[in-house]
C-alpha positions as CSV (number, residue, x, y, z in Angstrom):
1,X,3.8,-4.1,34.4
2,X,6.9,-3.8,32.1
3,X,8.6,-5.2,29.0
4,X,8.0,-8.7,29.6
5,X,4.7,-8.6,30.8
6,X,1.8,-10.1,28.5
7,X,-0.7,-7.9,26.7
8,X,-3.8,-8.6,24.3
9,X,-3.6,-6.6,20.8
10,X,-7.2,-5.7,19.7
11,X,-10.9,-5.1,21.2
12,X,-12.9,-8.6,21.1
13,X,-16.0,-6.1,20.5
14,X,-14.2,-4.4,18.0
15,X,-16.0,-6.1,14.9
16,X,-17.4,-9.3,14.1
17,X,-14.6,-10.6,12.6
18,X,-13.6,-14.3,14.0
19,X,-9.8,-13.6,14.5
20,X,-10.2,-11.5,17.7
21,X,-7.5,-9.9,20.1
22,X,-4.0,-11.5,19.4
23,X,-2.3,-12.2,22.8
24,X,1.5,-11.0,22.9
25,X,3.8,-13.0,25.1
26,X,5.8,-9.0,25.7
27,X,5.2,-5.8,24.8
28,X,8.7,-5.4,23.0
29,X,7.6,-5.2,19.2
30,X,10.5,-5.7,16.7
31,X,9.8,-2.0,14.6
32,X,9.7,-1.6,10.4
33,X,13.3,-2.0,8.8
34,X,13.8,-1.0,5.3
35,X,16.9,-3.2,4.7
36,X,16.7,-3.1,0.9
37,X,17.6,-6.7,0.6
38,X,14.5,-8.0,-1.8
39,X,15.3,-10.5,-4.5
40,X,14.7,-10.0,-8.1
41,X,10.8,-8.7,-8.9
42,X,10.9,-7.8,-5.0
43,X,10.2,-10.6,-3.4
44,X,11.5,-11.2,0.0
45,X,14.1,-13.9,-0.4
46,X,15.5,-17.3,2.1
47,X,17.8,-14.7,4.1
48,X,14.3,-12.6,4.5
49,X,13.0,-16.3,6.2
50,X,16.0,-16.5,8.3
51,X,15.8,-13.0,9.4
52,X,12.6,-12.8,10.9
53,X,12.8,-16.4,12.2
54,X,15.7,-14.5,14.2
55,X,13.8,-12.3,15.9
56,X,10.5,-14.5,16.6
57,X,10.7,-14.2,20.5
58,X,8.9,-10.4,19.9
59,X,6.0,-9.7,20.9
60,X,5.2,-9.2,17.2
61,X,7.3,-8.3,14.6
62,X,6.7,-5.7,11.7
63,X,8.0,-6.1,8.4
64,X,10.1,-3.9,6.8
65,X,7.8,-1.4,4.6
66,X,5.9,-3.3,1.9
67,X,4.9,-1.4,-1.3
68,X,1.5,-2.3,-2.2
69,X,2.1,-0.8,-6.2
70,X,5.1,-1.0,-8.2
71,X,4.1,2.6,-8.4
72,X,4.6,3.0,-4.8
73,X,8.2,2.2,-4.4
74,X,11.0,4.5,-4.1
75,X,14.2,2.1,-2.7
76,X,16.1,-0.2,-4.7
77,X,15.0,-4.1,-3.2
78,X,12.4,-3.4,-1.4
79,X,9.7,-6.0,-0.9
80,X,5.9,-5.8,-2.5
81,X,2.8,-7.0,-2.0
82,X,1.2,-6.8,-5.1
83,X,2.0,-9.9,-7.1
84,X,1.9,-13.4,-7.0
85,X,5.3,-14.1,-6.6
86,X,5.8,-11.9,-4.0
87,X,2.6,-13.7,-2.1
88,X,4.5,-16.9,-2.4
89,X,7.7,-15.1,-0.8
90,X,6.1,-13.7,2.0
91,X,4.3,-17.3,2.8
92,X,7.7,-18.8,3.5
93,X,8.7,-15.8,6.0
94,X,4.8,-15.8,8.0
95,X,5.2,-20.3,8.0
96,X,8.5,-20.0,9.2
97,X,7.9,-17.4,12.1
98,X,5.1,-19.1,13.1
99,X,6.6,-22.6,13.7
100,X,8.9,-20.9,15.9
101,X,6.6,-19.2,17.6
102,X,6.1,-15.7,16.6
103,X,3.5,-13.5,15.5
104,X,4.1,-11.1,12.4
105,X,2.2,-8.2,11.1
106,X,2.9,-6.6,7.3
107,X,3.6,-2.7,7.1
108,X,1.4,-1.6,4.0
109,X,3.2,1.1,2.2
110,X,3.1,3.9,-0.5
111,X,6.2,6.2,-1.0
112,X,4.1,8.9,-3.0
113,X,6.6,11.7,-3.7
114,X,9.6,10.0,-2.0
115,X,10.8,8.1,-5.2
116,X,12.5,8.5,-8.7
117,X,11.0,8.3,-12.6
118,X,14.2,5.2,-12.9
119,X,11.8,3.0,-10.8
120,X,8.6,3.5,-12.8
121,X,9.7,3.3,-16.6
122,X,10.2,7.2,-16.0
123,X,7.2,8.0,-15.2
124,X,7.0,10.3,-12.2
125,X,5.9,10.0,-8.7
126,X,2.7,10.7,-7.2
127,X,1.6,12.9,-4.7
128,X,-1.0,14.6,-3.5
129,X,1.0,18.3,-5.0
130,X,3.5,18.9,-7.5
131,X,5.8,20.1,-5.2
132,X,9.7,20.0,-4.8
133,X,10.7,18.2,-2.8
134,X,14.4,18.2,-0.7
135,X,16.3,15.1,-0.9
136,X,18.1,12.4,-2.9
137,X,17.7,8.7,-3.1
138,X,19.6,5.8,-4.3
139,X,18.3,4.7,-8.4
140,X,17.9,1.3,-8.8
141,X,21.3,1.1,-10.8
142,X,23.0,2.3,-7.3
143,X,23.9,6.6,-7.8
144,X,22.4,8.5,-5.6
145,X,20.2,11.3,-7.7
146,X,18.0,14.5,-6.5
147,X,13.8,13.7,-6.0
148,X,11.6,15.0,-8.9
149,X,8.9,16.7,-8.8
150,X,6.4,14.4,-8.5
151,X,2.8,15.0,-10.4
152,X,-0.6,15.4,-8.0
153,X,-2.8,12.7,-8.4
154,X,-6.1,13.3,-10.1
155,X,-9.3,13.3,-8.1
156,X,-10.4,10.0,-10.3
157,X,-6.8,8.0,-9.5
158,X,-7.6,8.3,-5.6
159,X,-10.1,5.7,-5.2
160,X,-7.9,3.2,-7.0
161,X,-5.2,3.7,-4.6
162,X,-7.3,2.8,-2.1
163,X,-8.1,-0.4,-3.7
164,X,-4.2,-1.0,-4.0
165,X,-4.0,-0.7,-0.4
166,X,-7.4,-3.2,0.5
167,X,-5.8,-5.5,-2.3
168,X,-2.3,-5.2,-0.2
169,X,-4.5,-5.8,2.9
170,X,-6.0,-9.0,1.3
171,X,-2.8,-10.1,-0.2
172,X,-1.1,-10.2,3.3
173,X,-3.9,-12.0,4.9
174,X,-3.2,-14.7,2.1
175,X,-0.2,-14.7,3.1
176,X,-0.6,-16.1,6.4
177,X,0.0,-12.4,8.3
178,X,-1.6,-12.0,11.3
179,X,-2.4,-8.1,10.9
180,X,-0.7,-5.4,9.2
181,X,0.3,-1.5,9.6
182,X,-0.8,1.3,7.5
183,X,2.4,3.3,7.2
184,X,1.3,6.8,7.4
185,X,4.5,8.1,8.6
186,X,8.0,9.4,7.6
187,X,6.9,12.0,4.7
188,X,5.4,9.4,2.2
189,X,2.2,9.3,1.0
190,X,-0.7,9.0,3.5
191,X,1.4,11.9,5.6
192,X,2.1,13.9,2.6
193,X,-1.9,14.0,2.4
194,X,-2.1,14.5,6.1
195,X,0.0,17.3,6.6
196,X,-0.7,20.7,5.2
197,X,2.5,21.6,4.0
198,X,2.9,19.2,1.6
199,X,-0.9,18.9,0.4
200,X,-2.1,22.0,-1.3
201,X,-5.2,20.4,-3.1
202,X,-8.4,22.6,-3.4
203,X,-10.2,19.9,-3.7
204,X,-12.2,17.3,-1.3
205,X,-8.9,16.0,-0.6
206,X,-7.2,18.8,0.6
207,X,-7.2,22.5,2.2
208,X,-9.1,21.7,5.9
209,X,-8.0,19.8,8.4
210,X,-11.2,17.5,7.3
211,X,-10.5,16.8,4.2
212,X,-6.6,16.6,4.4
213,X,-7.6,13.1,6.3
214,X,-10.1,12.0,4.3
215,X,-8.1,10.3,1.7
216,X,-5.7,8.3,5.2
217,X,-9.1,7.5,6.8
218,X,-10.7,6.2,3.6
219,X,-7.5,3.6,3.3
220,X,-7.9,2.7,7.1
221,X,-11.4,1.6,6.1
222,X,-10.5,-0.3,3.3
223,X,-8.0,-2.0,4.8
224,X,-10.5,-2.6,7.9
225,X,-12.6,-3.9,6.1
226,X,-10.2,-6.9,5.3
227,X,-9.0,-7.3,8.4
228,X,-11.1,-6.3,11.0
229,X,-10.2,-3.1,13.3
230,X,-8.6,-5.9,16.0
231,X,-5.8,-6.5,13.6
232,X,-4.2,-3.2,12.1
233,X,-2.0,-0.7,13.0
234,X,-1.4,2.7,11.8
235,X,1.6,5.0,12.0
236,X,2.4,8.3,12.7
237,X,5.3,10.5,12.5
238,X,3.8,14.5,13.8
239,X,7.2,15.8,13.8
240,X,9.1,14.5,10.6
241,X,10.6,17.0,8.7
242,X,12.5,15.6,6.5
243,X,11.9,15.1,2.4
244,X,10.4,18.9,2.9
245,X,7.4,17.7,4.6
246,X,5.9,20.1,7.5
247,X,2.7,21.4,8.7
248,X,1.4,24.1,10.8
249,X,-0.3,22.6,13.7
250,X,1.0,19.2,14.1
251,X,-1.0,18.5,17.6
252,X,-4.5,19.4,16.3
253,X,-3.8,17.5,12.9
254,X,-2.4,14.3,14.4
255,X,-5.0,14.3,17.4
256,X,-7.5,14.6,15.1
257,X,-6.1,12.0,13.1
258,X,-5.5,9.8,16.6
259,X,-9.2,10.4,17.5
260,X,-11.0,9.4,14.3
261,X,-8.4,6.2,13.8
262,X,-10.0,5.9,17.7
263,X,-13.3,5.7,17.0
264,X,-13.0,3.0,14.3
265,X,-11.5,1.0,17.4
266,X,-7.9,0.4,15.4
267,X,-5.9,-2.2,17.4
268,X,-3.1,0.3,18.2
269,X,-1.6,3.6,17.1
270,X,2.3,3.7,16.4
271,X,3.8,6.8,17.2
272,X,7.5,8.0,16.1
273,X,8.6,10.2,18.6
274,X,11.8,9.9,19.4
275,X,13.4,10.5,22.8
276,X,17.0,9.9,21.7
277,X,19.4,9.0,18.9
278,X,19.1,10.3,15.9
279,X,14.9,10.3,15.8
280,X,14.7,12.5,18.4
281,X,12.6,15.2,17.8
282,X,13.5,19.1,18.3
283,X,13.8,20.1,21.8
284,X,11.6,23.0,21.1
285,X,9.2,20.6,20.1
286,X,5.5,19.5,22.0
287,X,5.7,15.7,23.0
288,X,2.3,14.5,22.0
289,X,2.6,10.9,23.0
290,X,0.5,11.9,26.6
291,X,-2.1,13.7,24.5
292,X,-2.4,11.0,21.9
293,X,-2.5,8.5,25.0
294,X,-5.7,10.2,26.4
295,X,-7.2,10.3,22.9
296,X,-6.4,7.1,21.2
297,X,-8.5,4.4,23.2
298,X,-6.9,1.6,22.1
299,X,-2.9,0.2,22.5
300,X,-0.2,3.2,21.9
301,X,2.6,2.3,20.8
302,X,6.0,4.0,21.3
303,X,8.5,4.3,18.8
304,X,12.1,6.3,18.8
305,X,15.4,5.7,20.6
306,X,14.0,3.9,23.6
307,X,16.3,1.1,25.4
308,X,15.7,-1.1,28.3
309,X,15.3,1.6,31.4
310,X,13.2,4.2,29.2
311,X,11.2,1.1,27.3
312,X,10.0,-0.3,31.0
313,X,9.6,3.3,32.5
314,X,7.0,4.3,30.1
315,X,5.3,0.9,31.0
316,X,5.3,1.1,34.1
317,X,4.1,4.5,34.2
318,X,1.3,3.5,31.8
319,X,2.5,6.4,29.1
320,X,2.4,3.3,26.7
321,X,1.6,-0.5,25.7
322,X,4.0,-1.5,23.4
323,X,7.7,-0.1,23.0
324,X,9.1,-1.0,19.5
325,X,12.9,-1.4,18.8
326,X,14.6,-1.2,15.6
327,X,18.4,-1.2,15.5
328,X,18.5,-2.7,18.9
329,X,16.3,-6.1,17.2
330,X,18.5,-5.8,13.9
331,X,21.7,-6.3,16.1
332,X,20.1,-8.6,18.6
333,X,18.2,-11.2,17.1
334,X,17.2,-12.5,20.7
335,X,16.8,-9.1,22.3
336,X,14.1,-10.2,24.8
337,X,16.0,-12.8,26.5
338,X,19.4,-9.9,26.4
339,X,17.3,-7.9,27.9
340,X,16.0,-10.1,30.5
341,X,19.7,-11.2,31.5
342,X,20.7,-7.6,31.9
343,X,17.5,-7.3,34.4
344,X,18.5,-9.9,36.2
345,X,22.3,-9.0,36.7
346,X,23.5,-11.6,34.9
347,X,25.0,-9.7,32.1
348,X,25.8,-5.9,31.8
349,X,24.2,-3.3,29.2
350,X,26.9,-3.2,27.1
351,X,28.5,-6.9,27.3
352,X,25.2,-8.2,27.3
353,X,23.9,-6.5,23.8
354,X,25.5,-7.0,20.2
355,X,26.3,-3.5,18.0
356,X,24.5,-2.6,15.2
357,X,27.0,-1.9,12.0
358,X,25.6,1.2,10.3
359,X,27.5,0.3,7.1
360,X,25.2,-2.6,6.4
361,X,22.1,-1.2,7.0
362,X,20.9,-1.2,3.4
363,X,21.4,-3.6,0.9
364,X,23.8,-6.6,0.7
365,X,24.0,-10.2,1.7
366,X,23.7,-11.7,5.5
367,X,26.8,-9.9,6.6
368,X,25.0,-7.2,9.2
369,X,21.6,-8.5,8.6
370,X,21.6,-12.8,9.7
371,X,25.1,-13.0,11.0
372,X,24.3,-11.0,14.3
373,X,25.1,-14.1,17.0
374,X,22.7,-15.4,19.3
375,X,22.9,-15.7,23.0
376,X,24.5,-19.7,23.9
C-alpha cells in the first residue's frame, strides 16, 4: 500500500444510513485552508468553484473552515454555513467538483475565543471561560488588534450551539457535500472545551476529564445524527499551544477523546501532528499518532508537514490511512499526478512540484490561490 492506493472511508455497519462507505480513488486528502477569500455576506465566490475544481484528483478534499454562526467567526472572508445564500454558494463549488470527479467534505467550524467584538456588532466572543487569551487577529476593516476577553457561555446557550452545528451539518448535506469535519482543533472552540487549560467551568461542562468532552461529544452526535457516523470526521490538535491554549495531560485527554469518537464508529480521526515545517510539534513532545492508531478503530488520518517519502512511509508501514496536504495542494493543484511523476522518475522533487507564495496565503484575488499552473 501507499499514496495511490484506493481506500473505502466509513464502516457499511456503521449506521443505517443509505450513503455508506465512500470509496477514495488515493489516500492523499487535500487538508482545511483558511484562505480568507469569501465574498460579501461570506459566501464562497466563482474563484472558490475554480479552486477546488483544481484540486479534484484528491482523494477528498476539505474545505477551508466553515463557520456555522455568524457568532462563530473570527477571520475577515471566511465562508459560512448558516444562510441561504451561502447554501447556494457552496452548491456551485460541491456540482462543480463533482462533474470533475472529486469528492468534497465541509469542515464545520466555531472559533469560540479566537475572534474580535468588530465581527459581532461588538459583542464579545464566546468561550467556555473568560479568560485572556494571547494573540492578535486581523478586524474586518484590515488592522491587526489584540483578542478580547471573551465571555463563558451560560449553561442554557450550550445546547443551542449544538443545534448550530446539526443545522451546519444539515446545511452542507443540502449542499450536495458528501461528509463533513468537526473542527475540534487549533485552540477554537470544541478544543478550548476539551482542554483543561482553557476550560475552567465548574459545571457539567467542565473540571473532569468527563465532562470537559461532553459538550465535543454531544456535537459529534448531533452532527451524526445528520449524517451518519460513515461520513464525518473530527479533528484534533493534542499539542497546539498557541492562542494560550494548553492542558495538563494531553495523551489521556485526547485518547479518551479518540476512544469515545471510536466507539460511535466516526469515519476517521484527523490528527495534527506535525513532523516538520513549521507544525511540528516540540521535540520534547510524546507522538500520539501510534497510540491513537491502536485506539481509534476506524481511518487515522495524518496531518503536519508530511511530503511524498514520509506520506508513503507511514502507509506502508500502516501508522496511517490517509495523509492530508495543505500548502503542497494549494501550490499544486494536480499534486497526485506530480507526485506520481516524481515516483516514476520522470520528473525530480523539486522541478517536478510548484512553490507555495506565503505572501498570498490570506485574502486577495486568484493571484496565489487559481493561478498555480497545471501539469501539460
Amino acid at each position: 500500500m501507499n499514496l495511490f492506493s484506493p481506500f473505502k472511508l466509513g464502516l457499511p455497519e456503521a449506521s443505517g444510513a443509505s450513503r455508506g462507505p465512500l470509496e477514495l480513488p488515493n489516500r492523499m486528502v487535500m487538508s482545511a485552508l483558511t484562505r480568507c477569500r469569501a465574498v460579501e455576506g461570506n459566501v464562497p465566490g466563482p474563484l472558490a468553484v475554480t479552486y477546488y475544481t483544481q484540486r479534484a484528483s484528491a482523494g477528498f478534499i476539505l474545505t477551508e473552515a466553515t463557520q456555522v454562526t455568524p457568532l462563530g467567526q473570527g477571520y475577515p472572508h471566511t465562508p459560512g454555513i448558516h444562510s441561504p445564500e451561502q447554501v447556494r454558494g457552496w452548491i456551485k463549488v460541491t456540482d462543480a467538483v463533482h462533474q470533475a470527479g472529486g469528492r468534497i467534505f465541509l469542515q464545520l467550524w466555531h472559533v469560540g475565543r479566537v475572534s474580535l467584538p468588530d465581527f459581532h456588532g461588538g459583542e464579545l466572543p464566546v468561550a467556555p471561560s473568560a479568560l485572556p487569551v494571547e494573540g492578535e487577529l486581523f478586524s474586518p476593516d484590515g488592522p491587526k488588534k489584540k483578542i478580547t476577553t471573551p465571555r463563558a457561555l451560560e449553561l442554557a446557550e450550550i445546547p443551542r450551539v449544538v443545534e448550530q452545528f446539526k443545522k451546519g451539518a444539515e446545511n452542507a448535506m443540502a449542499a450536495g457535500f458528501d461528509g463533513v469535519e468537526i473542527h475540534g482543533a487549533n485552540g477554537y472552540l470544541l478544543d478550548q472545551f476539551t482542554k483543561d487549560g482553557s476550560n475552567r467551568r465548574t459545571d457539567a461542562y467542565g473540571g473532569s476529564l468527563e465532562n470537559r468532552l461532553r459538550f465535543p461529544l454531544e456535537v459529534a452526535d448531533a452532527v451524526v445524527g445528520v449524517w451518519g457516523p460513515e461520513r464525518v470526521g473530527y479533528r484534533i490538535s493534542p499539542h497546539f499551544t498557541n492562542y494560550s491554549m494548553s492542558d495538563s495531560n494531553p495523551g489521556e485527554t485526547f485518547t479518551r477523546l479518540a476512544q469515545e469518537l471510536s466507539r460511535r464508529k466516526l469515519a476517521y480521526l484527523d490528527l495534527l501532528e506535525g513532523i516538520a515545517g513549521p507544525r511540528a510539534i516540540p521535540p520534547t513532545a510524546v507522538r500520539l499518532a501510534p497510540v491513537l492508531r491502536k485506539e481509534f478503530k476506524q481511518a487515522l488520518m495524518v496531518n503536519g508537514g508530511y511530503d511524498l517519502r514520509s506520506g508513503n512511509e507511514i502507509i506502508e508501514k500502516g501508522g496511517a490511512d490517509l495523509v492530508c496536504f495543505g500548502t503542497l495542494f494549494l501550490a499544486n493543484p494536480d499534486l497526485p499526478e506530480r507526485f506520481k511523476r516524481i515516483m516514476a522518475g520522470t520528473s525530480g522533487p523539486v522541478e517536478g512540484l510548484n512553490q507555495a507564495d506565503p505572501s498570498t496565503f490570506y485574502g486577495g484575488g486568484e493571484k496565489g490561490y487559481t493561478d498555480y499552473p497545471k501539469l501539460p
